[in-house]
C-alpha positions in Angstrom: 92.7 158.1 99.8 95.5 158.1 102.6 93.8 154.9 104.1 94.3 153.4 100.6 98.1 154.4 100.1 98.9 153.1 103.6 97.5 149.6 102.9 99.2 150.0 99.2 102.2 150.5 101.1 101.8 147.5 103.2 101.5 145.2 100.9 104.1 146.5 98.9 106.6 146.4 102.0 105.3 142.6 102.7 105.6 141.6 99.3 109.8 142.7 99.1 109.8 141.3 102.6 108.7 137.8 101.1 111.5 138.3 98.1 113.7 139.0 100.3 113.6 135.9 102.1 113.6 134.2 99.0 117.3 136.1 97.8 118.0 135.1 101.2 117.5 131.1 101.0 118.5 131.3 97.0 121.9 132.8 98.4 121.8 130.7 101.5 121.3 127.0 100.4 122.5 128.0 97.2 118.9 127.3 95.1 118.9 128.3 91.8 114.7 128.3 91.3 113.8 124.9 92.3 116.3 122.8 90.5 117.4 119.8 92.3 121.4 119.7 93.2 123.4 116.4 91.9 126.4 115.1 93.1 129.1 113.0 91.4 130.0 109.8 91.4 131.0 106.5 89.2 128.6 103.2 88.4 129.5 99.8 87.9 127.4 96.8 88.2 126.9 93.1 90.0 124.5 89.9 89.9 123.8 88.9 86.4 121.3 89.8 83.8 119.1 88.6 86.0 120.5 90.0 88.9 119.6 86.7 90.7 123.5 87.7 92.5 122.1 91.0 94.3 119.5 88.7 96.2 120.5 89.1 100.5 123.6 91.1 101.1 124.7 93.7 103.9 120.7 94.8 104.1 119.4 91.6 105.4 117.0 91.5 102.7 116.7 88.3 101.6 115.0 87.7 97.7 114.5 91.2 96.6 111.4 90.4 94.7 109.1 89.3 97.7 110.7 92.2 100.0 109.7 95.1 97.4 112.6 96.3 95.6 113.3 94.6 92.5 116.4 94.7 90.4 116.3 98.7 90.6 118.9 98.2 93.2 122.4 98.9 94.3 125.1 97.9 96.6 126.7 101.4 97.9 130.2 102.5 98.8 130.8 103.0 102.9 130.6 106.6 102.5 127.3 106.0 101.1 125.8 102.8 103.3 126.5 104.5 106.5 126.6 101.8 108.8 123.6 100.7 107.4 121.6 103.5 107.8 121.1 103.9 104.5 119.6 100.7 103.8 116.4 101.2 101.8 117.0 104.6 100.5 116.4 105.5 97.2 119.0 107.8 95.1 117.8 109.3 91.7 120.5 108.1 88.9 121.8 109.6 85.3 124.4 108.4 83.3 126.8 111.7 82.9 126.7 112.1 79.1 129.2 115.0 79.0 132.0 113.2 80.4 130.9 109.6 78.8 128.9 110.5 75.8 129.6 107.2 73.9 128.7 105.0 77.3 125.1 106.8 78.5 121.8 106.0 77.0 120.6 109.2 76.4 117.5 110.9 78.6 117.4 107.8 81.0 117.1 107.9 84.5 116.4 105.5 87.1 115.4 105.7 90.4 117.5 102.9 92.6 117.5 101.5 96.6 120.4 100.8 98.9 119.9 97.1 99.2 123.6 96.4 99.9 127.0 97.3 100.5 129.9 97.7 98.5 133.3 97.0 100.5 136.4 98.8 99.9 139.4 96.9 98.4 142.5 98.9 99.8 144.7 96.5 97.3 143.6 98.6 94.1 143.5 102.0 93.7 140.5 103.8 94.4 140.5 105.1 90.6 141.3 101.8 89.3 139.4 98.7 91.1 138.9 100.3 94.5 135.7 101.8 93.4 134.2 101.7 96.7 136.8 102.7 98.7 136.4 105.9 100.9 136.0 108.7 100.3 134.4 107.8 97.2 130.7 107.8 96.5 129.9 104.4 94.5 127.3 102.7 93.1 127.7 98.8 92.4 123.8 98.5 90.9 122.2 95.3 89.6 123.1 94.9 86.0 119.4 95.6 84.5 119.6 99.0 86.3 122.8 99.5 85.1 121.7 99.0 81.5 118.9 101.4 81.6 121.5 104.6 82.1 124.1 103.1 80.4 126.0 100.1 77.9 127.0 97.1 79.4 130.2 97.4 77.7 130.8 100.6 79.3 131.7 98.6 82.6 131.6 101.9 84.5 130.6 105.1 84.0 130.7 108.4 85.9 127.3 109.3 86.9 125.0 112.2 88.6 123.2 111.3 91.9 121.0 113.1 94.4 119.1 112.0 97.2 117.2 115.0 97.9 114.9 117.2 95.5 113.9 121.1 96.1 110.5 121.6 95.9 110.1 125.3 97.4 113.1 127.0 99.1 114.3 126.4 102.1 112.7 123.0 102.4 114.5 120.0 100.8 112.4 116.4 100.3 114.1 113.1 99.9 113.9 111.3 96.4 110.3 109.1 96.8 111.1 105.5 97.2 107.9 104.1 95.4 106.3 100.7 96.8 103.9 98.2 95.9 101.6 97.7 99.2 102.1 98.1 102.6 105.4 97.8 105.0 106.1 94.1 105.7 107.5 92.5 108.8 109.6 89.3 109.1 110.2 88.3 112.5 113.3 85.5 113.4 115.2 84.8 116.5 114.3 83.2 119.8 112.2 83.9 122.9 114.0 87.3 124.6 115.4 88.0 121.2 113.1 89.4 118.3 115.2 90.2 115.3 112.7 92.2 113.0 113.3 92.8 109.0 111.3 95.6 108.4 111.3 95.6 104.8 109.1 97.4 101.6 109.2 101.0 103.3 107.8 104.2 100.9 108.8 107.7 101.2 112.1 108.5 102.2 112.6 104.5 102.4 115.5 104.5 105.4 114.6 103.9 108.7 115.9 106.2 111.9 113.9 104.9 114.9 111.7 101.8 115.5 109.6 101.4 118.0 107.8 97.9 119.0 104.6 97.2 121.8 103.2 93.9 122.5 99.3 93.6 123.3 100.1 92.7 127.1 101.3 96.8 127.7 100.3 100.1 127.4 104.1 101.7 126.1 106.0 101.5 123.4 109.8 100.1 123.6 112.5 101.2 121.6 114.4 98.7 119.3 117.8 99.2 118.1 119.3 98.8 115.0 121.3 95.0 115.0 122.4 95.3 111.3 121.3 96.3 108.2 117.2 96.6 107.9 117.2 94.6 110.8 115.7 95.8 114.2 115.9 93.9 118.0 114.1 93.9 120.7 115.1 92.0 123.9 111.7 91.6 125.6 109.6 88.5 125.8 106.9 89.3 123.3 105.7 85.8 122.0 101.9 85.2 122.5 101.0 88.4 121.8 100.1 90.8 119.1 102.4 93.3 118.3 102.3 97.4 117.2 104.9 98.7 115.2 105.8 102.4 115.2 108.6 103.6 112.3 110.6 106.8 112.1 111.4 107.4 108.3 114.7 109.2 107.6 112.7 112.3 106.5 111.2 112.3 110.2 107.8 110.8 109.4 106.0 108.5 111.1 103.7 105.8 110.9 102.4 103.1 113.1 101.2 99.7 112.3 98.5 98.4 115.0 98.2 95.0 115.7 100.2 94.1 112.2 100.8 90.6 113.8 98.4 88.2 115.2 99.2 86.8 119.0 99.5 83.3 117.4 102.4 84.3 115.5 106.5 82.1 115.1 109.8 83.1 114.3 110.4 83.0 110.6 106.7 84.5 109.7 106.5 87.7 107.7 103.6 90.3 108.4 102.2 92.7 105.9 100.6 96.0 107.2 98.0 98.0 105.6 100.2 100.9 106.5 102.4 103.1 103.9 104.8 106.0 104.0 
């Protein structure tokens, strides 16, 4: 019987251990069950009903269509596009209904990527034409993604945003950037000069690190970032096959072996087999 109270007791003292650490990260990170947290901002919208006008941009993505993203797309303010680190990110989107009930379309949602960037305009007033202007966190979207949250007449509307979503305290998750096959490639430049477009990219959808290694050696080189979703290397890797290997912003990775052939040119694009 007093073996049987001391494990009762154990598992009781375990069990207010674990809620404990629960009121703890509740309190912490301020999580309220598993609720994900949004942030404010304001919407307008760019390109056409087509949104034939969001094709290229700050990015380097050139037609969105063939690169993976659509018109569920957006050109961000600086606070938000990050020096181009947020490039193919993917924000969760509502139209805020209690500040602009007449403007939203009620119990939409949309789920957007950072294809380009919205630049300040110091000559207006951020809350009056400077939309994008810093501090501010902007979204400039493509106007069919516009028109699923909200009226075209609106113009622009205040809106809810997160990036991230709680799934089970303390660990946060980014929004999923859903894609259609595997993470393409599109090599241009010149013999000492690769500039890669590494474009289509699941999960968390940004890129931190790229790494690149050419059939002729055994390590992997880091590329850096030249602009946008484009990645450089400097090494002389024509006539051979080449390895990519791709930090997401979430930390993942993934590495594409051999995702183009040893026969390959500048101005080719590649598509792995390989997926976040």
């Amino acid at each position: 019987m007093e073996k049987r109270n001391r494990i009762m007791e154990s598992s009781y003292q375990f069990t207010t251990a674990i809620l404990l650490v629960g009121l703890y990260f509740s309190t912490r990170f301020n999580i309220a069950g598993t609720a994900p947290v949004w942030f404010p901002a304001h919407a307008t919208f760019y390109g056409g009903v087509d949104a034939s006008g969001t094709m290229g941009g700050a990015c380097g993505y050139g037609n969105l269509f063939t690169d993976g993203y659509g018109t569920n797309s957006a050109a961000v303010s600086t606070v938000l596009f990050n020096g181009g680190k947020s490039c193919g990110g993917c924000y969760r989107i509502v139209c805020d209904a209690k500040n602009a009930p007449q403007w939203c379309v009620k119990g939409k949602s949309i789920t957007i990527t950072a294809t380009n960037f919205c630049p300040p305009n110091y000559a207006l007033p951020s809350d009056n034409g400077g939309w994008c202007n810093p501090p501010r966190p902007h979204f400039d979207m493509s106007q069919p993604a516009f028109e699923t949250i909200a009226k075209y007449k609106a113009g622009i509307v205040p809106i809810l945003y997160r990036k991230y979503e709680i799934r089970f305290f303390p660990y946060n998750r980014k929004v999923t950037c859903r894609r259609s096959g595997g993470i393409r490639f599109t090599i241009n430049g010149r013999n000492y000069f690769q500039l890669v477009l590494i474009s289509n990219v699941g999960g968390a959808g940004e890129i931190n690190k790229v790494w690149v290694k050419g059939s002729r050696s055994n390590k992997w080189e880091a590329m850096s970032r030249n602009w946008g979703a484009k990645w450089q290397s400097l090494s002389y890797l024509s006539g051979q096959s080449l390895s990519f290997k791709i930090q997401a912003g979430n930390g993942r990775t993934k590495v594409a072996l051999n995702v183009v052939p040893s026969g390959w040119q500048f101005g080719q694009s590649f598509k792995s087999n390989v997926q976040f």
